[in-house]
Residue, then its C-alpha position, 0 to 999 in steps of 0.5 A: x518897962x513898957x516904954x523901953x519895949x515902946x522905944x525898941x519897937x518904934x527904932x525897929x520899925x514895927x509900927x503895928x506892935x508899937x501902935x498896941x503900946x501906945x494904945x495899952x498906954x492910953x489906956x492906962x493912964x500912964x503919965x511917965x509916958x508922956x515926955x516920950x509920947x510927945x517927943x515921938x509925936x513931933x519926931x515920926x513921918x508915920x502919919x498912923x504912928x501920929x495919930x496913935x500918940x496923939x490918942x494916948x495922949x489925949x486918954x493919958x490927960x496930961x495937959x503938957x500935950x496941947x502945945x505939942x500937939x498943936x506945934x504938929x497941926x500946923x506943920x505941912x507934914x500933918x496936912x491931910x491927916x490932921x483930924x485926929x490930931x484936932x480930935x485929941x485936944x478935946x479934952x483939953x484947954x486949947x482957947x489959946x489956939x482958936x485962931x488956928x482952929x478957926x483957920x482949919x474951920x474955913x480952909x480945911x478938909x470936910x473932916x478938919x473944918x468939922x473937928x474945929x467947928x466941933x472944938x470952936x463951938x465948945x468953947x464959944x462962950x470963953x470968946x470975946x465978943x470982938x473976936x466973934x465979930x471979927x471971926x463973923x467978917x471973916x465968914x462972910x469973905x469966905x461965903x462971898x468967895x464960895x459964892x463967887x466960885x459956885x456961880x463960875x463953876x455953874x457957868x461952867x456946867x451949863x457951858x458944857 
């Protein structure tokens, strides 16, 4: 019942209403949601509507979310709105996609290079040590560009 008052309110554009059944499904656990949560987390252009999903998602427990929910992280759409997405794989077994996240850790926004980092640091144990040390490489480019890119910007300032 729930999920079809959920579809009419989604077809009929009534986000606000939607978000507080996604939220009241979250909260209730409710597991025959989920094929109809994620098809809408790949589907709506409402970064809100996303993220909302992305929670109940996340609350719900159901393991069939991970990859779609790691298929909307590297989509373009998702591309300043990603950190609640990161944050709904939390509770999650996402070891598989450290690659992706070790990519938001170096060139995300504030808030993605913290949530990955968040995410990589918990499950740095299950890393091999050949992936940390080519992880590690990849850090020290990415500081020697920065510190490249302070240096021209702190001419610049004293230029001025």
């Amino acid at each position: 019942m729930l999920i079809s008052i959920l579809k009419e309110k989604i077809n009929t554009n009534h986000i606000d209403e939607a978000i507080c059944m996604i939220e009241e499904i979250g909260e209730k656990r409710l597991n025959e949601a989920v094929p109809y949560l994620i098809e809408q987390l790949q589907l709506t252009k409402s970064h809100v509507l996303r993220n909302s999903i992305a929670l109940a998602l996340r609350d719900i427990g159901n393991s069939d979310a991970v990859e779609p929910i790691v298929h909307v992280l590297k989509d373009p759409k998702t591309l300043g709105y990603r950190g609640t997405l990161l944050a709904s794989l939390e509770p999650f077994d996402y070891s598989n996609h450290i690659d992706m996240l070790f990519g938001f850790l170096i060139e995300g926004n504030f808030e993605v290079s913290r949530k990955s980092f968040l995410l990589i640091e918990s499950i740095i144990e299950n890393i091999s040590e050949g992936t940390k040390q080519e992880y590690l490489e990849r850090l020290k480019d990415e500081i020697e560009r920065l510190e490249e890119k302070h240096d021209l910007l702190s001419e610049a300032r004293d230029m001025l």
